[in-house]
Each structure stands twice: as structure tokens, then as C-alpha cells.
LOFI-474952 format. One record per residue (C-alpha): residue number from 1; x, z, y. Coordinates in steps of 0.25 Angstrom, whole numbers. Each point is the difference from the previous one (the first is absolute). Layout:
REM residues N
NUM/X/Z/Y;
...
This chain:
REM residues 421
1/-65/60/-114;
2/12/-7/4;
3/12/5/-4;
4/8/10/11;
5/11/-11/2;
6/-11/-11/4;
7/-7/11/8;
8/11/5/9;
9/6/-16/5;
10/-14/-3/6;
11/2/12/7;
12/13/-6/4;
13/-7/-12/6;
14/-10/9/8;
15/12/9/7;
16/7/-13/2;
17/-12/-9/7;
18/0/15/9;
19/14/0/4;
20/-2/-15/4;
21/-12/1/9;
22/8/9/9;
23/12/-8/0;
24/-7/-13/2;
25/-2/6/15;
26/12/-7/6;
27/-9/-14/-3;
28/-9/6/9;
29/8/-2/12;
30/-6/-10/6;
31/-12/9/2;
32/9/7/13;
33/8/-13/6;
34/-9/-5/10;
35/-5/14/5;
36/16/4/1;
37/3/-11/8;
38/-11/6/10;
39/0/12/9;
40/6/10/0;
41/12/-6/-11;
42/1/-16/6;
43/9/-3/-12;
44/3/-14/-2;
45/-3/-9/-12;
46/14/1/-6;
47/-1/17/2;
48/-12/0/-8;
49/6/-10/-11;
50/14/10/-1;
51/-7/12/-3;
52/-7/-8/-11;
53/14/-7/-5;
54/8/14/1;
55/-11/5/-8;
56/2/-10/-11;
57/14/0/2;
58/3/16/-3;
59/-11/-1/-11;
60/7/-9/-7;
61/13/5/2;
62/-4/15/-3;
63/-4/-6/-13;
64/13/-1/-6;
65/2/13/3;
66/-14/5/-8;
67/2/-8/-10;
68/15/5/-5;
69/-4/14/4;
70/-12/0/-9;
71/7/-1/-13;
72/6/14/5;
73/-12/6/8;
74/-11/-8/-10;
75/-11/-7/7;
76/-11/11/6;
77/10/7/6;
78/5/-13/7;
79/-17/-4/3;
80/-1/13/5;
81/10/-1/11;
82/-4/-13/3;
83/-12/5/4;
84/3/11/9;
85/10/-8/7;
86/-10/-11/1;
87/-10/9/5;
88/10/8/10;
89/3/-15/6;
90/-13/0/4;
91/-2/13/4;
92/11/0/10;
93/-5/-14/6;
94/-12/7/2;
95/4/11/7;
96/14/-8/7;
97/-2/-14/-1;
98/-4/-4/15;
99/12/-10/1;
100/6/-10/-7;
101/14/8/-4;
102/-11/9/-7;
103/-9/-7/-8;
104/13/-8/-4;
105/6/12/-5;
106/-12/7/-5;
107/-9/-11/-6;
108/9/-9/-2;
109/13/6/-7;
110/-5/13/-3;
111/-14/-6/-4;
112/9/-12/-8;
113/7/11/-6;
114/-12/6/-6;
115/-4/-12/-6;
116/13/-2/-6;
117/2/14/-5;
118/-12/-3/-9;
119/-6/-14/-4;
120/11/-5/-11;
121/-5/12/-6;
122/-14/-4/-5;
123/6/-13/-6;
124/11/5/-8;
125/-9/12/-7;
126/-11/-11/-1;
127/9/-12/-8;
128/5/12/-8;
129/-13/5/-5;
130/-6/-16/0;
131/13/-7/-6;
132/-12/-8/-8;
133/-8/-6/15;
134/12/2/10;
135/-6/-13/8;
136/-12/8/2;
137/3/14/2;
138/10/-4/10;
139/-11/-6/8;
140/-10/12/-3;
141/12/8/5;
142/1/-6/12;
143/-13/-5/4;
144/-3/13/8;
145/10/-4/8;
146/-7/-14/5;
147/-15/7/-2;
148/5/13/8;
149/4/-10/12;
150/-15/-4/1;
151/-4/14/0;
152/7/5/10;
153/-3/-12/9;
154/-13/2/-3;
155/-1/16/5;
156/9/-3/11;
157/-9/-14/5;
158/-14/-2/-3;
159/-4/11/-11;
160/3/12/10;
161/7/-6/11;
162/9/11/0;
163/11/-7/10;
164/-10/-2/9;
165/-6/13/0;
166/12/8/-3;
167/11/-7/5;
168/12/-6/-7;
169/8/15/-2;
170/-12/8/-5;
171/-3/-13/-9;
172/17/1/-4;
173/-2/16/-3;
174/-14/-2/-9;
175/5/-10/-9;
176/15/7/-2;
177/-9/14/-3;
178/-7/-12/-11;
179/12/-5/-5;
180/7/12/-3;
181/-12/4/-8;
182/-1/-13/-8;
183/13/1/-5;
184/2/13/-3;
185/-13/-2/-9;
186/4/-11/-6;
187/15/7/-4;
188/-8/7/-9;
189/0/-10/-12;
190/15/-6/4;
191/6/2/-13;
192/8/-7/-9;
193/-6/-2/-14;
194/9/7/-12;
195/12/-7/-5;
196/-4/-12/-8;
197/-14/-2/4;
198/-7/-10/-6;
199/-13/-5/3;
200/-10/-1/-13;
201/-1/-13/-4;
202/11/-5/8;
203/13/-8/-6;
204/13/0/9;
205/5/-13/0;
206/13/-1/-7;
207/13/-3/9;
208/8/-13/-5;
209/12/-9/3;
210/-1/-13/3;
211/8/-9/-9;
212/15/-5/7;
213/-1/9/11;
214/8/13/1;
215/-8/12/0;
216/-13/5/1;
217/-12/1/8;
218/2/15/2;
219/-13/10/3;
220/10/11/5;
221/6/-6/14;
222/3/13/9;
223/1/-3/14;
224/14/-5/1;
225/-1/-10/-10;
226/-11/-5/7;
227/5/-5/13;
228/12/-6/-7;
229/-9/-10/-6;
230/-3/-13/6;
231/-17/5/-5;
232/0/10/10;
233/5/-7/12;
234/-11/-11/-1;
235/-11/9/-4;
236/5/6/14;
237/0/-12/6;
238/-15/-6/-3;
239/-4/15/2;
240/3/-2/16;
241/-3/-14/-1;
242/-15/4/-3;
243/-1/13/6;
244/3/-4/14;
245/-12/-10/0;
246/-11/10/-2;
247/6/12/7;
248/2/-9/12;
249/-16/-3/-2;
250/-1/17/-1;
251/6/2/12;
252/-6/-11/9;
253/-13/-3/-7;
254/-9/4/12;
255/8/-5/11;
256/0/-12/-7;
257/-14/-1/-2;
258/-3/7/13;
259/7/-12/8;
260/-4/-13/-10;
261/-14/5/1;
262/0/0/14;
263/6/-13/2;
264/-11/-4/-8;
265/-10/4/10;
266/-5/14/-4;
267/0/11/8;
268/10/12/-3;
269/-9/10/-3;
270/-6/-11/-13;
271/17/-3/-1;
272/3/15/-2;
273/-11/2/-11;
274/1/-12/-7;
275/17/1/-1;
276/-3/16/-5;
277/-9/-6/-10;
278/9/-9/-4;
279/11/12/-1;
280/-8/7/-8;
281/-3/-12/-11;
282/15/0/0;
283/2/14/-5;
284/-11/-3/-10;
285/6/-11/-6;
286/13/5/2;
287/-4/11/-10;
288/-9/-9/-11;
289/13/-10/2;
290/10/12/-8;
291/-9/0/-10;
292/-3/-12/-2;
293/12/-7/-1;
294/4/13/-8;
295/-8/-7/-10;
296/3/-13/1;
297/17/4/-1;
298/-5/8/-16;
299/-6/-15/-4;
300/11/-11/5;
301/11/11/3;
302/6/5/16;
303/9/-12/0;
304/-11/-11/0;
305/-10/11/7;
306/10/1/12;
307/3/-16/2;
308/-17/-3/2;
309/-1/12/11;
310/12/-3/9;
311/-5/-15/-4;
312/-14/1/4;
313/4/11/13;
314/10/-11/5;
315/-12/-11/0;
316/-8/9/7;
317/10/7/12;
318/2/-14/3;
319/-16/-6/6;
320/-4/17/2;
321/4/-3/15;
322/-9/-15/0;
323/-13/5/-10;
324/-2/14/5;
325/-6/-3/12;
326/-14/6/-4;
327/-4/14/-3;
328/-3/-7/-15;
329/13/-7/-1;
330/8/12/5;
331/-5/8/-9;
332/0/-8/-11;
333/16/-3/2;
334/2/16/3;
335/-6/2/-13;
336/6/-11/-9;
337/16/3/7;
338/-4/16/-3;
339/-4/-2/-15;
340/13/-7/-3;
341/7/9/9;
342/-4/12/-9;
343/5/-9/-11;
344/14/3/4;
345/-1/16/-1;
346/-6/-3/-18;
347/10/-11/-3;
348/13/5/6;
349/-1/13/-6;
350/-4/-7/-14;
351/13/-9/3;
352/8/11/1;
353/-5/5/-13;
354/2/-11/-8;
355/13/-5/6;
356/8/13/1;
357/-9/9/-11;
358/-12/10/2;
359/9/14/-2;
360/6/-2/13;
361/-9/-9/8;
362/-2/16/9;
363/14/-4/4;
364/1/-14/0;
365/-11/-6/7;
366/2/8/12;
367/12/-9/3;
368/-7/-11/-3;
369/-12/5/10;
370/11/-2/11;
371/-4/-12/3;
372/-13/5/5;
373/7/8/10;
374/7/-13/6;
375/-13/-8/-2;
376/-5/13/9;
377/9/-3/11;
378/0/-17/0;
379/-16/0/-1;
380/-6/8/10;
381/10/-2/10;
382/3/-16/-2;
383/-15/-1/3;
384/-1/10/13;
385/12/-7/4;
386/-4/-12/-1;
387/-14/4/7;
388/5/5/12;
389/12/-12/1;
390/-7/-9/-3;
391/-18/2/3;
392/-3/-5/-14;
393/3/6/-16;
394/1/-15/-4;
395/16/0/-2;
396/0/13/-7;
397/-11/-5/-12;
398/7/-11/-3;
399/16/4/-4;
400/-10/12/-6;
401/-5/-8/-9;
402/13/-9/-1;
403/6/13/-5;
404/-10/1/-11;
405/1/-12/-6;
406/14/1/0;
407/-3/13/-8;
408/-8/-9/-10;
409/12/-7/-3;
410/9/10/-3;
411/-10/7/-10;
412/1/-10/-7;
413/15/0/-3;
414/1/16/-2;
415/6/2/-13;
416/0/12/-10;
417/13/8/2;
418/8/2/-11;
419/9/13/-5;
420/12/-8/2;
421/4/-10/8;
């Protein structure tokens, strides 16, 4: 029998893929835009794309918050009102949301609020009881957040067809009642491993100088020594470099494939399937893309990991509009776009990690994960805008993808920060 130790952090990894699943619903979004911009709600485009941006945008800033007030509260208590106030978002939608202010408010801040409250949680308890496979448990971690998108799309769409049958606030009060749920049941195995904990087997690498420089690379960076290093802020920067491309692909994934479809010649009932096809390959990918490049980050290092996705997801943003022009092709590109998107939710926690140190990566990489809150904002909305302005995604795509290669540049000239400058 394995010892208790080794026993008690896989339960750590079953309570955190939980906690995800229910988190990973604001991926789902796409699921309601088309039938909120029909009676009786007639939003537009770019209404449907800001309750999907403020919802990024308050989970990522709601994060900082969780993450310095989990060293005082410890991490289930911060999971468990996560997920009532994730559920209550919902909930209220459900029962309110008949207008835009609302499902603004309740979905998207209260909702964004929810998520925040409670997803750094599951990273930081999982890289502290797996200092020895951070890579990979930061994807595992996190990959019910991509898989629980797919899910929920699913229930909603073609398993069920709950927002048909149901309508769009039933659906919104179902799915808060689930979430809530989840993460509670997940909270259970949120807790910190004892002091000193030490995988068997496992060797911590040792922390050295580097010789004619000043200082050291430090493991112990609290937050405020963090963003005074020149690390920090280009981490930031490549983080909203590649975020914005493949939250701009979340948001507008089916009215892009909806419209490229049909100028292709299919009829929009054949549109319609094959772009929620193609959203639901997305989500898939998106989730086997976290642990994946998990992996890949624990055999050639974050740095190196980080520089080949925002690469590759460059090269792709930039032919999505000319190649997926066919139910194949649009999946095939939804697909590859969400697997390196996923990527950015393994490496940059890892990064964090090994840049500003493990013990406080609860703290830290919340600040770091604010660029996913402004990458939450410029996706979705550059590419409803420039829909509606324009008729066409095409100038949205390409300064996407001119943004992630500029993100693969700067990766490359990221250095260690040093105790002393």
C-alpha cells in the first residue's frame, strides 16, 4: 500500500479536475450568443462578447484578491466561496437575467467573481504537493477547466439540448445549482501538504549564483518583489499577447464558422452544426492542450515550452480566416488554436513558479494572470467589433496572431530575477 502522503495528493488531483469542470463553464458561452441575439433578448454581437469579457476580466482580477487572502483563510475555505458565489451568479441569471444589465451583472461579474474566488486554488495546493511534476499537474489541474467547457456545451446543445428545450435562464439556473455542487465537493481535498513536504524520491534542485552577477536567483519572491522585476512584466506582457488570440476564437468561434460556412455555400442549418462541432473540438483540445504542454514545459523548461505555443498559435491566427473554410478545416484550426491555447493556463503558472519561487506562487501568479483579464477584454470584443464594422473576422486574426508572435519573441529574452539588482 502506498504510503498516506502519496495516497492523499491524488485525492488532491480528483477535487481539483472537479473544481475545474464547473469553472470551465464561462468557455461555454458561445453555447447562448446566437440565441441571445434572438427574441425576446435581440442583443448585439458586441453585448454578447462584454458579458463574456467582463467575465474574464473580474475573474482575473478577483484573483488577486483569493490568492493573498488564501494565505489567511487557507485554500478550501477560498474554493468553497468560489463556488457559491459561482453558483449564485447563475442562479440569479436564471431567475433575473431577462436583459442585458442582468446577465451582465449576474453572469458576467458575479459569475467572473465565482471563478476567480476559487481556480488559483487548485494550482497552488497542486504544485505544493507535486514540487516533483509541476508541468504536469498544473495542467491536470487545470484541464477540467478546458474539458468542463465541452461538457457543458455539450448538455446545453446536442446531448440534451437543454437551451432549446429549456431556455436560456432555466439552462443559467441548472448549471449554477451544478457548479456550486462541484466545487464544494471538490473543496474537500484543498489542503496544504505539512511543512516541508517532500515527495519520496524527489530531490529539490539546489538554488545557485551565477558567477559576476549580484545576487541570487531567489525561490521566495512575495508579491511585491515581484512586479518590480523586469521577469514579471514580460511574463505579463506574452501572457495577453497569447491570451487574446484564443479567447477572441472562444467568443466568436460560431459566428465565425456560421458566416465562413455559409459563404462557402452551406445552408445554415449545416453552418450552425458544423461551427458547434467545431466549438466543441476547441474545448477538447483546449483541455488535452494544458496537459500536454504541462509535460512538454517538465522536459525542455516553461521558458522554451512558452516560445513554440505563442510561435506555432501565431502561425496559425494568421491563414484561420483563408484555411477554415470547411466544416474539416474549421475544425481542424479550432482544434490546434484550442490545444495551444490550453498551453497558456500549464506554462504560466509553471513560469511563475520557477521564476518567483513555488511557496508563494498562490499569491503571485494571480498578478501575473491579469493579463488574461485584458486579453479577455481585447479578444472577444476586437473580433465582434470588427464583425459588425467591418462584415468579415479577417482584420481581427491577423494582428491576433501578430500579437503572438511578438509573444514569442519576448519569451526568449525573459531572464531569471535576481535577489538583488
Amino acid at each position: 500500500m502506498k504510503d498516506k502522503k502519496a495516497f492523499n495528493r491524488l485525492f488532491v488531483v480528483f477535487g481539483a479536475i472537479l473544481i475545474q469542470l464547473a469553472l470551465g463553464a464561462i468557455y461555454a458561452w458561445s453555447l447562448f450568443t446566437n440565441v441571445l441575439k434572438e427574441a425576446p433578448y435581440f442583443f448585439s454581437t458586441p453585448q454578447t462578447q462584454a458579458i463574456f469579457s467582463a467575465g474574464l476580466f473580474t475573474f482575473a482580477l478577483v484573483m488577486i484578491f483569493a490568492g493573498i487572502a488564501m494565505k489567511k483563510y487557507g485554500p478550501r475555505k477560498m474554493a468553497i466561496a468560489g463556488g457559491l458565489v459561482l453558483g449564485s451568479g447563475y442562479i440569479l441569471g436564471g431567475l433575473f437575467g431577462s436583459n442585458f444589465i442582468a446577465q451582465f451583472l449576474f453572469i458576467g461579474i458575479v459569475g467572473g467573481a465565482g471563478i476567480g474566488l476559487a481556480y488559483v486554488v487548485p494550482i497552488a495546493v497542486g504544485m505544493k504537493w507535486f514540487p516533483d511534476k509541476k508541468g504536469l499537474i498544473s495542467g491536470l489541474a487545470v484541464a477540467g477547466f478546458g474539458f468542463g467547457a465541452t461538457i457543458w456545451v455539450k448538455m446545453g446543445g446536442s446531448w440534451f439540448g437543454l437551451v432549446g428545450n429549456l431556455g436560456v435562464q432555466t439552462v443559467f439556473l441548472l448549471y449554477g445549482l451544478a457548479f456550486a455542487a462541484l466545487v464544494m465537493i471538490g473543496s474537500i481535498w484543498m489542503v496544504d501538504p505539512p511543512e516541508g513536504y517532500i515527495p519520496e524520491g524527489y530531490t529539490p534542485p539546489k538554488t545557485e549564483s551565477t558567477p559576476g552577477k549580484s545576487g541570487s536567483v531567489s525561490n521566495d519572491f512575495t508579491w511585491k518583489e515581484m512586479i518590480s522585476r523586469p521577469a514579471f512584466w514580460s511574463t505579463w506582457l506574452i501572457f495577453i499577447c497569447s491570451g487574446m488570440a484564443g479567447l477572441m476564437v472562444i467568443g466568436t468561434i460560431k459566428l465565425f464558422g456560421i458566416d465562413t460556412l455559409q459563404a462557402s455555400g452551406l445552408s445554415i442549418t449545416v453552418s450552425g452544426a458544423a461551427a458547434g462541432t467545431a466549438m466543441a473540438w476547441y474545448a477538447i483540445f483546449n483541455g488535452l492542450g494544458r496537459i500536454v504542454w504541462g509535460k512538454i514545459s517538465d522536459i525542455i523548461g516553461p521558458k522554451r515550452s512558452i516560445f513554440l505555443m505563442c510561435l506555432i498559435q501565431g502561425i496559425l491566427m494568421m491563414t484561420f480566416y483563408k484555411m477554415g473554410t470547411t466544416p474539416v478545416m474549421l475544425a481542424v484550426y479550432a482544434s490546434a488554436i484550442g490545444f495551444n491555447f490550453g498551453g497558456n493556463f500549464a506554462l504560466f503558472p509553471v513560469a511563475t513558479a520557477n521564476l518567483f519561487g513555488t511557496k508563494n506562487v498562490g499569491s503571485n501568479y494571480p498578478f501575473v494572470f491579469t493579463a488574461y483579464g485584458i486579453a479577455g477584454i481585447a479578444g472577444p470584443m476586437l473580433g465582434g467589433f470588427v464583425r459588425d464594422t467591418t462584415g468579415t473576422f479577417l482584420m481581427a486574426f491577423i494582428p491576433a496572431g501578430i500579437a503572438c508572435t511578438l509573444g514569442a519573441v519576448i519569451a526568449l529574452s525573459v531572464k531569471e530575477p535576481r535577489t538583488s539588482q
